[in-house]
Each structure stands twice: as C-alpha cells, then as structure tokens.
N, C-alpha and C positions, 0 to 999 in steps of 0.2 A: 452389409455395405459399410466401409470406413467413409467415416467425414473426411471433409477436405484439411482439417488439421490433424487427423492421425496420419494423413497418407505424408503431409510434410515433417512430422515426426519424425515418421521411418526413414524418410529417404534423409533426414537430418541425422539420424541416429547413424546412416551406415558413413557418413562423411562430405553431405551436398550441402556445399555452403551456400546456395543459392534457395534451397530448403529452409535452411536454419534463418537465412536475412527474410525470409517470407516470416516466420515465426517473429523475430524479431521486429521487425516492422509490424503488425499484429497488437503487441503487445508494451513496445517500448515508450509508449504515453503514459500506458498505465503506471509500470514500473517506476519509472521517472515520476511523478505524480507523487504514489506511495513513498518512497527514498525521499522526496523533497519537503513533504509533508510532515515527516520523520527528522531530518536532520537541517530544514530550514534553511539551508546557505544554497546557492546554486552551482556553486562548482562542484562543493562535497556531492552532491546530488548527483552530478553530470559523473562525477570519477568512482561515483560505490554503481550507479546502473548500469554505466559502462564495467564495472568488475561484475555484476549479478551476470550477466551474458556472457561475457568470457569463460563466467564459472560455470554456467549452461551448458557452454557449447564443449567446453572441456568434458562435463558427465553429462551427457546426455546420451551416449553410447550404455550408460547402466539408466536411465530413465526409462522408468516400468511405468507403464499407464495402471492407473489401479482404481478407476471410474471417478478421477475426480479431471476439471479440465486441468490443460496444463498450465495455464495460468498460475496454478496452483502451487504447484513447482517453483515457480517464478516467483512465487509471493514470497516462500519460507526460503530463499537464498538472499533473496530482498531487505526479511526480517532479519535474520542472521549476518547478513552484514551491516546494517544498521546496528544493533549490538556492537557488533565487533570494531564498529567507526568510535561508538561511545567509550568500550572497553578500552581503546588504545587510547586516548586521548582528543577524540574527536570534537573537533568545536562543539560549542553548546548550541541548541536551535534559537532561529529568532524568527519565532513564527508569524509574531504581526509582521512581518513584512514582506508574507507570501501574498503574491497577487492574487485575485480572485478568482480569474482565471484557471488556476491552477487545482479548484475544490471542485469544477466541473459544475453540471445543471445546467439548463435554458431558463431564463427569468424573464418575463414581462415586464415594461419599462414601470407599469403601477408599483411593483412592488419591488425595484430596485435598488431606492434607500434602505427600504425594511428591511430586504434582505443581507444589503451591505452593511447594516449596521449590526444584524446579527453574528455575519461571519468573524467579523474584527472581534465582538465579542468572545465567540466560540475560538480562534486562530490563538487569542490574550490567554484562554486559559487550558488550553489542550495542553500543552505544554506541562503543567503542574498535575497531570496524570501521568499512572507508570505505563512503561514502556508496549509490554503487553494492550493495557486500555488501550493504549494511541493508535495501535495497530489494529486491536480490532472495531471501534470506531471509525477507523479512515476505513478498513475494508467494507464495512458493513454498509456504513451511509455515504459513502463520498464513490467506493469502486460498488458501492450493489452487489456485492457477494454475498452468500447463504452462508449462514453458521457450519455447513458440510465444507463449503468450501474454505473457510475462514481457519475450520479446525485442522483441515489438512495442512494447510500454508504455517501455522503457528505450531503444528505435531500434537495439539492438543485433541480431547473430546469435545462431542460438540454442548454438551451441560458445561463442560467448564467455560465454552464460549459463551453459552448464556448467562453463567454464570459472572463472567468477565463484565460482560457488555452491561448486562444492569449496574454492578456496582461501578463500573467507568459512568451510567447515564446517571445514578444517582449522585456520583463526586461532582461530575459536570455541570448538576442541576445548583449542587449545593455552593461550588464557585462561581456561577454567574451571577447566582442568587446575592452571595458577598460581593459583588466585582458593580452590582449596578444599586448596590445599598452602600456605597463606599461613594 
C-alpha cells in the first residue's frame, strides 16, 4: 500500500499541479527554514525557496523514490542552491538576526531566557562553520533528520555525516567556549 505522499508524488510526477501544491505546502516551512538559516537575509530566503520548488516541479518527472523521504530531495536542491547563492555573489548571512522562531521547538516559559540566551549564542557562531557543518547541524538538530537522511540530501555517506557532525560539534563547542570567555 503507498502512503499518502507517494501517491501525491505520482500523480505530481505525471503533471497535477494540485499534487505538487499538496507537496509543497507539506514541506515549504521546512525548506524556507533551512534556506534561511543558511543565507540569513529574508528575501534571499524567500527567492532561493521559491527556486528549490520551481526546480522540483521542473524534475520531478525523473524523481525516483530510492527509500529515502522526499523531503530529501528537497534538502540537496536546497543545499545546492544555497551554494550556488554563495558562488555567485550572494550576500553574506547575518544570522543574529534570525528570529527565534525560525530554529523551531516548544519551550516552557521557566526556561525561556536560558534558552534564548543560548540560541543567540549558538545563531553568533554557526556562521564561522563551513558550509557543509551548517547544513548538517541545522538538519540534524533544528529539522530532526537522521544521518540517512541527512546523507542523502547532502550526496554524502552517512560516516562522512558523522564524521561532519562531530567535527562541526567540536568547532561549535570550541567557539562558544572563546565567544563567552571573551
């Protein structure tokens, strides 16, 4: 039996744009999210997510499911134009000024400040990791993806995501560490 998002796949894959806006709608937080978290500005944001789905709906007729979700998919057009925002000249990120909002979680009012005061921290130094870490940090802890998933979206294996993710946790450790000893 297909889930209910393979069957909108299909019926998106042969041409149902009403298919495809279910997928999108689905997904278009995440993306936007990711892209934002990435490139820090909010229009860049709004004008590379708005291309990741364009560039969807254009290939999604060669879009082979191969047991990862399609999210997935989504992710590595995602990363890939992010890249490709940076490659051409794309402003630089200015990530303290992502709302908070935007890193996702439910908080309790006790633990509000604490956690506010950590994000700002963590948002000040994401930024002076490479590209890759940023990516797979924001997927792992902020979208809750699995390193399968994570490897699919970035083309990588998944030891090299493990491999990524520690040394992005140990650079991250070692810049907060200087950021709140400064």
């Amino acid at each position: 039996m297909k889930s209910e998002e393979e069957i909108l796949i299909k019926r998106a894959k042969s041409g149902d744009h009403a298919a495809f806006q279910a997928l999108y709608d689905q997904y278009v937080v995440q993306i936007y999210r990711f892209v934002f978290l990435k490139v820090g500005q909010k229009q860049d944001a709004e004008d590379l997510t708005q291309h990741v789905f364009v560039n969807a709906w254009e290939n999604i007729p060669s879009y082979e499911h191969r047991g990862f979700p399609f999210s997935s998919w989504l992710y590595r057009i995602a990363s890939n134009a992010t890249v490709d925002h940076f490659r051409t000249g794309g402003r630089t990120v200015d990530i303290e000024n992502i709302p908070e909002e935007y890193l996702g979680g439910d908080e309790n009012q006790e633990d509000a400040v604490d956690t506010a005061i950590e994000v700002e921290t963590i948002k000040a130094v994401l930024t002076k990791l490479e590209p890759d870490q940023q990516s797979v940090l924001i997927m792992k802890f902020i979208e809750d993806k699995t390193n399968k998933e994570i490897a699919e979206s970035l083309q990588k294996s998944e030891g090299a995501i493990r491999v990524i993710q520690h040394r992005a946790l140990k650079q991250l450790k070692t810049l907060i560490h200087a950021r709140r000893n400064n």
